[in-house]
Each structure stands twice: as C-alpha cells, then as structure tokens.
N, C-alpha and C positions, 0 to 999 in steps of 0.2 A: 345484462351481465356478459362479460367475455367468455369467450366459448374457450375452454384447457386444452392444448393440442395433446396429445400422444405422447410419452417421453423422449419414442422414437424420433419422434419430427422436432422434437426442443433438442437433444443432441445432437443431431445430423445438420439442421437446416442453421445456414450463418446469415443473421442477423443482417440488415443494412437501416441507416440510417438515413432519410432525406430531410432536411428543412429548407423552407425555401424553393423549393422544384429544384435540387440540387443535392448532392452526397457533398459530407463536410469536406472542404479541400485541407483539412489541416488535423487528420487522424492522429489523436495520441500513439504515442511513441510504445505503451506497456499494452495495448490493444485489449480488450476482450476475449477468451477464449471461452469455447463452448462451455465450457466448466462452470464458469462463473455465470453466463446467459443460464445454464440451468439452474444454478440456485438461485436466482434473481425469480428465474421465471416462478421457482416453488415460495419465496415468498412474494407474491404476488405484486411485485412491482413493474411499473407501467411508463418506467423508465426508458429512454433511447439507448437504444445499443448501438456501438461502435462499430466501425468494418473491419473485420478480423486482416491480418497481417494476410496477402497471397504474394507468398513465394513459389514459382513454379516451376525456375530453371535450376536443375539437378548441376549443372556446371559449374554453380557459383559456391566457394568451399566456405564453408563455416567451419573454423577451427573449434571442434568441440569433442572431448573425449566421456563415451556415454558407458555406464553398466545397465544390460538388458536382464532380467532377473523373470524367469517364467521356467516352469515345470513342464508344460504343455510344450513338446517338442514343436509341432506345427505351426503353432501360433508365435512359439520364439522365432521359426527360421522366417515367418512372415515378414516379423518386424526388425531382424536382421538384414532380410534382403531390403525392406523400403528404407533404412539406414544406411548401408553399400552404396543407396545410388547420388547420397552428397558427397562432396569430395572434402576432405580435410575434418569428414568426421569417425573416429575412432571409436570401435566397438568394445567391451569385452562380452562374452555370454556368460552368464550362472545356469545351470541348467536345474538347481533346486535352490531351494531356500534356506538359510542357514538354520543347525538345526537347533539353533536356540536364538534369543535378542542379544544375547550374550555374545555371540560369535558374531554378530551384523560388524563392529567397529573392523574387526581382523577382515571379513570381506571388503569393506569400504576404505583398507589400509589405503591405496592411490584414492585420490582426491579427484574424482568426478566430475564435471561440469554437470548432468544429469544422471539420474539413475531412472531408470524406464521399465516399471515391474508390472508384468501380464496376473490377473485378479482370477482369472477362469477356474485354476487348479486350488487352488485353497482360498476363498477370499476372505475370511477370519484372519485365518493366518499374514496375510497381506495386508489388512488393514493393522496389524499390529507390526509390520515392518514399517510399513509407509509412516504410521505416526511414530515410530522410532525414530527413524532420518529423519522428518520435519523437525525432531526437536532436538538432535544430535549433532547434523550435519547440514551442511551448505548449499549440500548438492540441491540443484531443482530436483523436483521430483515429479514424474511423471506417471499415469495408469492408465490401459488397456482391457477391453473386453470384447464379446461378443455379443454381451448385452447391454444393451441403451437403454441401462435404469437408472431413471430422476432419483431417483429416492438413492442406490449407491452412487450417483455419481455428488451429490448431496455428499453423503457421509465421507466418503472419502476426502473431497475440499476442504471439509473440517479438521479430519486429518492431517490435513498442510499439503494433498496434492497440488499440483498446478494445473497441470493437462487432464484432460478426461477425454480419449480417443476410443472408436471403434472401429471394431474388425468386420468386415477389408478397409486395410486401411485407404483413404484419400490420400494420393501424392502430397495436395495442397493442405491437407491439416497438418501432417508428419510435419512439410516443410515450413509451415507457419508455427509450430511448434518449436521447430528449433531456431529459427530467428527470433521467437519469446527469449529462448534462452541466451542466443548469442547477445541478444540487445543488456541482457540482467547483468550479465558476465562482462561487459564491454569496459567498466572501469578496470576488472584485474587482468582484463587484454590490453589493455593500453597502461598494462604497467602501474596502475595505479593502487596504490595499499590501503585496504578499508581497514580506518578508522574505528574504535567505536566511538558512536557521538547521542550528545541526550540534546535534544531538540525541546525548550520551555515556551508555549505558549501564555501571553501573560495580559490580560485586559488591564486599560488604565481606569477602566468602572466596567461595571453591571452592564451588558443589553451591546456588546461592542461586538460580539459575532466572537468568540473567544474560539467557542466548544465546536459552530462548524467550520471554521480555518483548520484549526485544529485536526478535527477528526477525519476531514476532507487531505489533508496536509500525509496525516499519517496512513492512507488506505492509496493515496499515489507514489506516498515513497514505499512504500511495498512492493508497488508495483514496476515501479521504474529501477527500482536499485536490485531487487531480487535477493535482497539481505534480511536477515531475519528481525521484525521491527514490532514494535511493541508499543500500543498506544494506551496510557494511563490516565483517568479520568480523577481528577484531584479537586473537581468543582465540589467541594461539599458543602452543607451537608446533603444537598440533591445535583447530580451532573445530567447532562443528557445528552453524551458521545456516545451510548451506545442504542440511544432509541433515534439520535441524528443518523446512525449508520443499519439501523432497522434490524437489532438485534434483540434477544431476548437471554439473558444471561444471570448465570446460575448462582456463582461469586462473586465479589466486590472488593471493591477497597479496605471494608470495617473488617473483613476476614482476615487480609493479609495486616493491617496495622494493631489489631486488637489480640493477634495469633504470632506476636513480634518474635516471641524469645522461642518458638519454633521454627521460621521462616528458613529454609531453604529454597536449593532450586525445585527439589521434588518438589515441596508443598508449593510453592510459588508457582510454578507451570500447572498444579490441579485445579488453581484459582481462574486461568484464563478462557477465556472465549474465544475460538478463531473464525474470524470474517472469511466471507466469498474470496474477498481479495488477496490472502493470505495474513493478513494483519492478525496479530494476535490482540486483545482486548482486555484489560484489566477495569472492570467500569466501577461506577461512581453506583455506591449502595440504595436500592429501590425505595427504603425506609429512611427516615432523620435520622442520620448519625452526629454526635455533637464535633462541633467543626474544629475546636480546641483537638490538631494532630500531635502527640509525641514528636517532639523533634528527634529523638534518636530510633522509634522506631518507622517513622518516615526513611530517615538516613539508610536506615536495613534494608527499607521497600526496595531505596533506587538503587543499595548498592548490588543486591541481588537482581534486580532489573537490567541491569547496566553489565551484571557477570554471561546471563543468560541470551543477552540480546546485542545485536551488531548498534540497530537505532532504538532508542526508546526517545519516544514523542509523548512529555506531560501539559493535558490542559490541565491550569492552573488557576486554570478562572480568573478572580480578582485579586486572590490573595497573596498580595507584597508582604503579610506578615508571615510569612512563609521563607523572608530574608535571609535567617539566619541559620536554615536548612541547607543539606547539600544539592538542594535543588537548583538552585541558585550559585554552586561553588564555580571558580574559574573559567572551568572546563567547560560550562553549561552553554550552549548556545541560546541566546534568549529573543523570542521574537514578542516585540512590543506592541498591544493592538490595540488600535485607537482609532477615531473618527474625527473629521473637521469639524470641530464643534468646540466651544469657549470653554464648557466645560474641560472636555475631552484633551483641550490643547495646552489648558492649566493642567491638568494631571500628569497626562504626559511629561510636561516641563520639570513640573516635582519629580517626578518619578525619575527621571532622566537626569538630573542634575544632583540628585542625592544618593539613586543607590547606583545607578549605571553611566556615570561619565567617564569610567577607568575602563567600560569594554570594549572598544576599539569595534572588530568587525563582528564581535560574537553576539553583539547588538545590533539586529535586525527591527526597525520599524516598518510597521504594516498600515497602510492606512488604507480600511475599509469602509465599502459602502461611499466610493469615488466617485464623485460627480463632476466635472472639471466648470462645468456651465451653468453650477449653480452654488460655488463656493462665496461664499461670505469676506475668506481673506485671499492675497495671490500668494504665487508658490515663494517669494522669499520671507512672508510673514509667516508660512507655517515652517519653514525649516528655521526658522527664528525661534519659532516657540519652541519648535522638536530639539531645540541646538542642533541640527545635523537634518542632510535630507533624509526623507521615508525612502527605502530600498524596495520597498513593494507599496500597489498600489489596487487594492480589490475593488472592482468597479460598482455602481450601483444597478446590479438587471434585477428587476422585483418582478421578471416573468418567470426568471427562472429559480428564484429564490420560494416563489410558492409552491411552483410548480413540483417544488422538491421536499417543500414542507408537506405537500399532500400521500408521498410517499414513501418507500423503506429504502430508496436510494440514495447514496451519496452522489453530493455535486459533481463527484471529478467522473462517475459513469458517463455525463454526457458532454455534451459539446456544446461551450457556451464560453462567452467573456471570462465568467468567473471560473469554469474547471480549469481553463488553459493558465491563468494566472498562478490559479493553486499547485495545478502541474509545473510549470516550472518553477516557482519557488521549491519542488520539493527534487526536480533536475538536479538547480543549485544546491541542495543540502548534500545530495550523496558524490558533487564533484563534477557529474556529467554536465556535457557541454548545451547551451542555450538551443543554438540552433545545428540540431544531428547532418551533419559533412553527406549530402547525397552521392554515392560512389558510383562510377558509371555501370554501369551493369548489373546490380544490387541496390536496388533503392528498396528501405522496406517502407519507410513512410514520408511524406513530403515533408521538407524544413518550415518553421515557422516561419512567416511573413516579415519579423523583425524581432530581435532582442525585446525581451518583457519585464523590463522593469516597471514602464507605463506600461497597464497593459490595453494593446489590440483593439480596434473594434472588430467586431463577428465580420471575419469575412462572407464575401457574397459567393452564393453558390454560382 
C-alpha cells in the first residue's frame, strides 16, 4: 500500500514527471497547479503529474490587473509586496470583505483578470465569496493561507478556486501562478472576443470512445481557455463522463429534464458538480432513466446551459435521434467520432451525407483509436467514405488507455499521444494558437514539435 504524505508536503512539494529517463520535453500549456495535485492526491489517483509552470525572473511584466481581498493586514501586505515585484501587474487591496454577497458585484464593478482573497480571517465567510465569483464572474480566482490543509484546499477547488498558495509565499509559485493566469487571459490579450460556443460530441455507434474524447476534450478546455465551461453527459439512459473523470456526483441529468418547468440558473447551477480541473459537470443519472428526452425540455437544459456558461461540451453518445433538438441547431459545433472500421465508415457516410453535409467547418471528424500501420483502407478511401478529410486523428496507445481506465484520472492529466491530441483539439476550440510563439526572455512552456492534426509520436526524452 502507498504510504499518504502529510498535506503539508502534498501542497508545498511540486510534483515532476520522468518517463523514459527524461522530463516530458513538451509540458502542456494549462500545467498543474498544486491545487489540483492535491485533490488528485485525496482521491487517490496514481496518475503522473505535470511540471508546474517556473517563472522566476521578476523583470518580465505580465499584463495583469489583480484584487487582493484579506482582512489580515499582515498577510495582505505580504502578498502585496510579492505582487509589486512583477512589472505590468496592477494591484488593488480590499482590506475587508464586503458586507454582504450582495455587495460582491459593486466591489468587482472593474473587471479583474484575478481576484486573490487571503482565507485566514473568516474562512466560511471566504468560502462563500469564492463560490460567488466562480459562478458570477470571469475573474480567475485565487486563495491563500497559512495553513496547508488537503482537506480546504479540497473544498475550496470545488468552490471554483484555481490556485491554492501558502504563506510565505515562494517567488516561483506566485510567479507560476500568474503566468496560469496570463496563459487563460491570452485570447482577450490578443484582442480576441469570447464566444460562447456548445461543443456536440456525437459517435457514429456504440464502443467509438464518445464519453472519454469528450470528457477529456472538456477538462482541457477548462483549462486552457480559463472560461467557464460546462460538460453535459446526455449518454442515457446510463453515461459514464463522470466516473471517466473520477467523480462521484449528487445530481444528474433526470433532475434537470424531469424538473423542466422550474429550471433556472439558480436551480441549474444546484444540479452541478465541479471537477479539480474547474470543469463544471452535469452527469448522466446513476439509475435507468428512460431514454425517450422531451425535446423541449432538452431545449430548456441547453438553453440555460449556454446562458450560464462561456463553453458547454455535450457527450451525446450515439443518439442522432436527438436531430431535431437544439442540440444540434446551427450554432452547434459538432465533432463526429468514428473509427476505421466498415462498419464505422458506413455510418459515418450516412451520417455525413443526410444530416451534416450543410456544416461546413462546424463539422469536425475525429477519427479515433488511429493506427496508420494497420489500416485496412488508404487515406483517400477514408476521406471517400467521410466525404471530407477527418480534422483529428486519436491514436491508438492501449498503455495508456488502461493505464487510465485503472484510475480516477483524466487522460489529458498526463503526457501521452492521446492527451496532447485531445489538448489541442481543445487549443483549436477556444481560438488559441497550435504551436504557443516562444518570446525571448519569457518562455513559459516549450512549443509543440509540429502542428496536430496527425498527431505526434511521443517524443523521446
């Protein structure tokens, strides 16, 4: 049996990862923070951990304007001073809490890039600001203590924190902290207007890896975009995106559809689950619920889904009878998952040709479980049968495909073939660029080795 470390030493110590007598040369872009290593570490997964982001040079400015929110004079001017010493990032201090949730918006009137609130002096009270802003506002959200407890730093991730820091602070956590943020922020630095966009994954049959594309698809774009995103499990009448993401969850699906003609945001946000990752989680009901959805109170789901959230990501399992839903309207970005298989490449083709020939780019094919060296037909009989070529390309690793079925981690945790695929596929959904522009002096992570459409083999350490 694995010895438990201390929580002290699960929040303090950062993680590395070697495979190969080597550190991954090709660390995701949304990195690990201790936060998440600790709630991974509490549900007892045995997953690889990433090498956290280190930033060390105070020189280099991160355009970022943060509210500091702490009652504890001491502990404010702490993390005031280790703020001061990035350039191009702007402070304001609160020096109490506002004194109601009711007054949070009027504090938060300027628009933040993070908000940074010290737990020491009231943490009740903090916990119920923190979950305020996770489900109000955009701002990352950050927490500080002086105690290095698994168990709060746990409750509060569920909350919607993102950082979980201790006091004295480390240069290198602060500043790894805020290049999380600057990387989340980087599409409305670069000018670019988020969307909101509902992201359908949709199998052309049964057993095509639907639910973890999918679930894996939605816990990177959380990560990478820093926008508030929402993954829906519509596999009925049993799904399993949220025992793929090692969850154990309260609500479901049959709540929010069987509970239509009350569905707000209130009641809609009581229904969710929130992941390590930040992901929020609506799952697929633990019992048979009969599969026959209301079409119009589906329509309620996604249209409150879609009010509440920047991305909402539905696994959709198999069911194309689901067409005439707004699941499926326009706007939908649809990604089609299929294998190279007679079957699979008949379906697809139906599939493709009677309900999705009019979607242009919002028709995404995936083709999963990629073998290049032991296909059956060559690459222009399968973009024959897809009518078009597949824009992604999931490879076949069945080491790490078990390796992940034995536990409570998602794929994209580790470094493998298939996380870096799923990662950028989920790059490309929120706009961000394939391969991140190394800038001299500010490198936070190394570029990918090449554009991923085919993807990569594992580089060597």
């Amino acid at each position: 049996m694995r010895a438990v470390r201390p929580a002290q030493q699960i929040l303090k110590t950062r993680f590395t990862h070697r495979e190969n007598q080597g550190f991954y040369n090709n660390p995701p872009a949304w990195q690990l923070s201790v936060f998440n290593q600790a709630a991974m570490q509490a549900n007892g997964s045995k997953a690889a951990m990433a090498i956290p982001l280190q930033i060390t040079d105070s020189s280099v400015a991160i355009q970022l304007s943060v509210a500091l929110i702490d009652a504890n004079d001491q502990h404010r001017r702490e993390v005031a001073n280790a703020l001061a010493g990035f350039q191009g990032t702007t402070v304001r201090e609160y020096s109490t809490f506002p004194a109601s949730l009711d007054d949070l918006p009027q504090m938060m009137e300027k628009r933040y890039d993070a908000v940074i609130i010290g737990l020491d002096s009231d943490p009740e009270y903090a916990f119920d600001v923190v979950e305020s802003l996770c489900d109000n506002n955009s701002a990352t959200v950050m927490v500080y203590s002086e105690q290095a407890q698994l168990e709060q730093a746990i409750r509060f991730m569920r909350a919607g924190a993102r950082e979980y820091l201790t006091l004295p602070l480390a240069h290198a956590d602060m500043a790894g902290a805020l290049a999380r943020v600057s990387i989340s922020r980087s599409a409305i630095f670069h000018g670019k207007r988020i969307s909101r966009k509902m992201f359908v994954f949709l199998g052309v049959k049964g057993g095509c890896g639907v639910t973890t594309i999918s679930s894996n698809f939605a816990v990177a774009l959380a990560q990478v975009s820093g926008q508030r995103t929402l993954l829906i499990d519509l596999g009925l009448p049993l799904g399993d995106a949220a025992l793929n993401l090692g969850m154990i969850t309260q609500y479901s699906t049959t709540n929010a559809l069987q509970d239509s003609s009350r569905l707000d945001a209130n009641f809609f946000r009581s229904l969710l689950t929130k992941h390590s990752s930040g992901l929020s989680v609506l799952a697929a009901p633990g019992e048979f619920f009969p599969a026959q959805v209301p079409t119009e109170a589906l329509d309620k789901l996604l249209a409150v889904a879609r009010q509440c959230f920047d991305y909402v990501v539905v696994d959709a399992g198999s069911r194309i009878d689901l067409k005439d839903t707004s699941l499926f309207d326009e706007n939908a970005n649809i990604y089609l998952i299929s294998q190279v298989g007679i079957s699979e490449l008949r379906n697809a083709n139906r599939m493709v040709t009677q309900f999705f020939s009019a979607r242009g780019h919002k028709l995404q094919i995936v083709l999963n479980r990629y073998t290049p060296q032991a296909l059956l037909f060559d690459e222009k009989q399968i973009d024959k049968a897809l009518t078009r070529p597949a824009q992604w390309k999931i490879p076949d690793d069945f080491a790490t495909a078990r390796r992940t079925g034995n536990s409570v981690s998602p794929v994209v945790f580790q470094d493998s073939p298939i996380a870096r695929a799923i990662r950028q596929m989920a790059r490309n959904a929120c706009g961000l660029p394939a391969n991140p522009v190394k800038k001299k002096g500010f490198s936070l992570f190394r570029p990918f080795a090449k554009p991923l459409l085919v993807v990569p083999e594992p580089e060597e350490g």
